[in-house]
C-alpha positions, 0 to 999 in steps of 0.5 A, a space after each residue: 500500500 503507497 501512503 499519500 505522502 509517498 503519491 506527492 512529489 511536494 512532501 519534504 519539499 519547501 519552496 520559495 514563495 517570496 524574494 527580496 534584496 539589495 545588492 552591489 550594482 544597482 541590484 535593488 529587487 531579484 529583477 535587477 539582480 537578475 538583470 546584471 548577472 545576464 548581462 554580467 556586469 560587476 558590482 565591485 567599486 573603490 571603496 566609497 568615501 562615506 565608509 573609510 579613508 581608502 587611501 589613508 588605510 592602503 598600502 601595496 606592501 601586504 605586510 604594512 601594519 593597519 593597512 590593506 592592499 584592497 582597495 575594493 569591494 562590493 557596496 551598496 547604496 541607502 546605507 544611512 537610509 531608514 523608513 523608521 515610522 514604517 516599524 514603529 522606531 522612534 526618532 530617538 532609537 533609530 539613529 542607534 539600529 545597526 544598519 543590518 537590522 535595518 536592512 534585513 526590516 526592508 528587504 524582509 517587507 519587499 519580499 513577503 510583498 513579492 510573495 504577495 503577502 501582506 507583512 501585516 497578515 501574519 500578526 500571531 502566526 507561526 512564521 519564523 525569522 532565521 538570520 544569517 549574519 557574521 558580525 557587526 561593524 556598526 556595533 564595533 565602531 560603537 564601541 571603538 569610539 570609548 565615548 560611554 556617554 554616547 550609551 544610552 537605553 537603546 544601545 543594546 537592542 541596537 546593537 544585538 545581533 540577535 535584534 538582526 531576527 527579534 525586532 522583525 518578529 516584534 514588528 510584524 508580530 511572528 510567533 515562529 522561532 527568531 534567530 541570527 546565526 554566525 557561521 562565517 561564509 555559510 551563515 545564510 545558507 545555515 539559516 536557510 537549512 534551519 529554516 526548512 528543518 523547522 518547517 518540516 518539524 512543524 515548528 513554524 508554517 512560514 519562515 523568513 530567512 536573511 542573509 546580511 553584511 554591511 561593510 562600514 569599517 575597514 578592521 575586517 579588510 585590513 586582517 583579511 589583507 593581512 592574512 592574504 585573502 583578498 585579491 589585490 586587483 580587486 577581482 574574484 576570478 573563481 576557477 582561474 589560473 589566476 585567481 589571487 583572493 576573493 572581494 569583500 561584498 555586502 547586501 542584503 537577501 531575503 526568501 520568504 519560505 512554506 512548506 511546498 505542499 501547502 505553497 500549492 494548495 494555496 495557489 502560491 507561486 513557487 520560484 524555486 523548491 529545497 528538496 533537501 540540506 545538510 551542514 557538518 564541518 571540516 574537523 581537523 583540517 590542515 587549519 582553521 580557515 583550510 578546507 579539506 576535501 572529503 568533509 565537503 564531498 560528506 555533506 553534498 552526498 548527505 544533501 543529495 540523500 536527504 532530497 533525494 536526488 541522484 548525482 548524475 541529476 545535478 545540473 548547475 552548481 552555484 559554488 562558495 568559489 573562494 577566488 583563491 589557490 587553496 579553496 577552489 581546486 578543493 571545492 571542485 574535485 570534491 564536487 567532481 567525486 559526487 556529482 560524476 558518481 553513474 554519470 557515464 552510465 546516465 548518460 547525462 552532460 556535463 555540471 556547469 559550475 558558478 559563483 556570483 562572487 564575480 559579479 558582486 565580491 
C-alpha cells in the first residue's frame, strides 16, 4: 500500500514563495539582480568615501601594519537610509539600529510583498525569522569610539545581533522561532537549512530567512589583507589560473519560505523548491580557515540523500568559489567525486559550475 505522502512529489519539499534584496550594482529587487548577472556586469567599486579613508588605510606592501592592499569591494547604496515610522522606531532609537537590522526590516517587507503577502497578515502566526549574519561593524565602531556617554537605553537592542531576527518578529508580530546565526561564509545558507528543518518539524508554517553584511569599517579588510585573502586587483576570478583572493561584498537577501505542499494548495507561486540540506564541518583540517576535501564531498552526498536526488541529476552548481589557490581546486574535485558518481552510465552532460562572487565580491 503507497501512503499519500509517498503519491506527492511536494512532501519534504519547501519552496520559495517570496524574494527580496539589495545588492552591489544597482541590484535593488531579484529583477535587477537578475538583470546584471545576464548581462554580467560587476558590482565591485573603490571603496566609497562615506565608509573609510581608502587611501589613508592602503598600502601595496601586504605586510604594512593597519593597512590593506584592497582597495575594493562590493557596496551598496541607502546605507544611512531608514523608513523608521514604517516599524514603529522612534526618532530617538533609530539613529542607534545597526544598519543590518535595518536592512534585513526592508528587504524582509519587499519580499513577503513579492510573495504577495501582506507583512501585516501574519500578526500571531507561526512564521519564523532565521538570520544569517557574521558580525557587526556598526556595533564595533560603537564601541571603538570609548565615548560611554554616547550609551544610552537603546544601545543594546541596537546593537544585538540577535535584534538582526527579534525586532522583525516584534514588528510584524511572528510567533515562529527568531534567530541570527554566525557561521562565517555559510551563515545564510545555515539559516536557510534551519529554516526548512523547522518547517518540516512543524515548528513554524512560514519562515523568513536573511542573509546580511554591511561593510562600514575597514578592521575586517585590513586582517583579511593581512592574512592574504583578498585579491589585490580587486577581482574574484573563481576557477582561474589566476585567481589571487576573493572581494569583500555586502547586501542584503531575503526568501520568504512554506512548506511546498501547502505553497500549492494555496495557489502560491513557487520560484524555486529545497528538496533537501545538510551542514557538518571540516574537523581537523590542515587549519582553521583550510578546507579539506572529503568533509565537503560528506555533506553534498548527505544533501543529495536527504532530497533525494541522484548525482548524475545535478545540473548547475552555484559554488562558495573562494577566488583563491587553496579553496577552489578543493571545492571542485570534491564536487567532481559526487556529482560524476553513474554519470557515464546516465548518460547525462556535463555540471556547469558558478559563483556570483564575480559579479558582486
Amino acid at each position: 500500500m503507497t501512503s499519500s505522502k509517498e503519491k506527492t512529489p511536494f512532501a519534504d519539499s519547501v519552496a520559495v514563495v517570496g524574494m527580496g534584496c539589495r545588492f552591489p550594482g544597482g541590484a535593488v529587487g531579484v529583477g535587477a539582480f537578475w538583470d546584471l548577472l545576464v548581462a554580467g556586469r560587476s558590482g565591485v567599486v573603490e571603496v566609497p568615501a562615506d565608509r573609510w579613508d581608502v587611501d589613508g588605510f592602503f598600502d601595496l606592501d601586504p605586510n604594512a601594519a593597519g593597512r590593506s592592499y584592497s582597495r575594493h569591494g562590493g557596496f551598496v547604496t541607502g546605507v544611512r537610509e531608514f523608513d523608521a515610522g514604517l516599524f514603529g522606531v522612534g526618532s530617538e532609537e533609530a539613529p542607534g539600529v545597526d544598519p543590518q537590522h535595518r536592512f534585513v526590516l526592508e528587504v524582509a517587507w519587499e519580499a513577503l510583498e513579492h510573495a504577495g503577502i501582506a507583512p501585516d497578515s501574519l500578526r500571531g502566526s507561526r512564521t519564523g525569522v532565521f538570520v544569517g549574519m557574521g558580525g557587526s561593524d556598526f556595533e564595533r565602531l560603537r564601541l571603538s569610539a570609548g565615548d560611554v556617554s554616547a550609551v544610552d537605553g537603546y544601545f543594546a537592542t541596537g546593537s544585538a545581533q540577535n535584534m538582526a531576527a527579534n525586532r522583525l518578529s516584534f514588528v510584524l508580530g511572528f510567533e515562529g522561532p527568531s534567530l541570527v546565526v554566525d557561521t562565517a561564509c555559510s551563515s545564510s545558507l545555515v539559516a536557510l537549512h534551519l529554516a526548512c528543518q523547522a518547517l518540516r518539524s512543524g515548528e513554524c508554517d512560514t519562515a523568513l530567512v536573511a542573509g546580511v553584511n554591511l561593510m562600514l569599517s575597514p578592521s575586517t579588510t585590513i586582517a583579511l589583507s593581512q592574512g592574504r585573502f583578498l585579491s589585490p586587483e580587486g577581482r574574484c576570478r573563481t576557477f582561474d589560473a589566476a585567481a589571487d583572493g576573493y572581494v569583500r561584498g555586502e547586501g542584503c537577501g531575503v526568501v520568504v519560505l512554506r512548506h511546498a505542499e501547502a505553497a500549492r494548495e494555496a495557489g502560491q507561486r513557487i520560484w524555486a523548491v529545497v528538496k533537501g540540506s545538510a551542514t557538518n564541518q571540516d574537523g581537523r583540517s590542515n587549519g582553521l580557515t583550510a578546507p579539506r576535501g572529503s568533509a565537503q564531498e560528506d555533506v553534498i552526498r548527505r544533501a543529495l540523500a536527504a532530497g533525494r536526488v541522484a548525482p548524475a541529476d545535478v545540473g548547475y552548481v552555484e559554488a562558495h568559489g573562494t577566488g583563491t589557490a587553496l579553496g577552489d581546486p578543493i571545492e571542485v574535485r570534491a564536487l567532481a567525486a559526487v556529482l560524476g558518481e553513474g554519470r557515464a552510465d546516465a548518460g547525462t552532460g556535463p555540471v556547469a559550475l558558478g559563483s556570483v562572487k564575480t559579479n558582486i565580491g
